[in-house]
C-alpha positions, 0 to 999 in steps of 0.5 A: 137882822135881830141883834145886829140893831143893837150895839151894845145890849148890856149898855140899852138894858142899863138905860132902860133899867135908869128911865131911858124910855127910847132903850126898850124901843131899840130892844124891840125893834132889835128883837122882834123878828126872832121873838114873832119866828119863836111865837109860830114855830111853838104854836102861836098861829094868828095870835103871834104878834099879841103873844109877842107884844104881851112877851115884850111888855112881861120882859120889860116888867121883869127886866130887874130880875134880868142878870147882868152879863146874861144874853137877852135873846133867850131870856126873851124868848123863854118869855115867848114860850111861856106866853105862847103856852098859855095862849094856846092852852087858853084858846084850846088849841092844838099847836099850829103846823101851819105857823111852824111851817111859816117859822121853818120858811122865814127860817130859811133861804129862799127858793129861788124864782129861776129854780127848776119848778119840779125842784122847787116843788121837791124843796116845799114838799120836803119842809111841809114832810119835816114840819109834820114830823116835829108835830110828832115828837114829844114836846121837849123834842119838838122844843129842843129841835125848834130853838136849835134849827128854826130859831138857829141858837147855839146850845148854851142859848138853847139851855137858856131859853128852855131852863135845861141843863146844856148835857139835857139839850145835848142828849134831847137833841140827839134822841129827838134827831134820831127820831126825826129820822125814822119818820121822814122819808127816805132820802129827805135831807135838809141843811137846817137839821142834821144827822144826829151823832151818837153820844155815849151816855146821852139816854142816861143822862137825860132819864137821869135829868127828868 
């Protein structure tokens, strides 16, 4: 559990913000699960845990710019994104479908060894069909989809990280959903992505957004 390590988050940025060298440590140790899932699923690959240790050390030389009362998460892991960005542009690489793959994984529940095998073959089939799907989405669809299922944020969270309006990760979300949807098979179903629902207005507001 990531956050569940700290209880108070306002209360260890305070300490940090007046010396404590041991409040970052609680941050890190609290963090860092979530922030390595982030780091795969946007594309870090086998560089993962160094975008991560060089995202913890941005925040904590940041941290005076931090808001009061805002949550950490997506403010880290809006660091995480950036970091993972220029990672990948640095090295030339196109994004990892094997990193997200492992992200999607560690994301969910896993199978269970007494599982009927042709079941469990079905289930890794169908998640390797949904990580390739993302692949083909635009960037902020893939983006949106990401932080929503994979890295299970709630919209507000969502809208922090990516620094979008909470109307542009709402029709986003749904244009990407449906797109998903005409690219996987048919019959493909998982719990972590679901239905899209039609929104009146949402295509408007986003072209209105961009």
């Amino acid at each position: 559990m990531e956050v569940g390590h700290v209880v108070d988050e306002g209360a260890v940025i305070a300490r940090v913000r007046a010396g404590d060298p041991e409040a970052y440590a609680e941050l890190v140790r609290a963090f860092t699960g979530i922030a390595l899932r982030a780091a795969k699923a946007l594309g870090a690959g086998a560089d993962a845990e160094d975008v991560v240790q060089q995202s913890f050390f941005k925040a904590y030389r940041s941290l005076g710019r931090f808001k009061d009362g805002s949550a950490f998460k997506p403010w880290l892991l809006k660091i995480v994104a950036n970091e993972t960005r220029n990672t990948v542009r640095s090295v030339g690489r196109q994004r990892s479908a094997a990193g997200r793959e492992a992200a999607m994984a560690e994301a969910e529940p896993l199978i269970p060894e007494s599982a009927d095998p042709a079941v469990a073959a079905v289930e890794v089939e169908r998640r390797a069909e949904l990580v390739a799907a993302l692949d083909l989405l635009s960037e902020e669809h893939r983006l949106v989809v990401v932080h929503r299922y994979l890295l299970e944020m709630d919209e507000a969270e969502t809208a922090q990280a990516l620094g979008w309006p909470r109307g542009t990760v709402k029709s986003r979300l749904n244009r990407a959903l449906r797109k998903l949807g005409q690219l996987l098979p048919a019959g493909h179903t998982t719990a972590r992505v679901p239905a899209p629902r039609p929104g009146k207005g949402g295509d408007r507001h986003e072209r209105a957004s961009r």
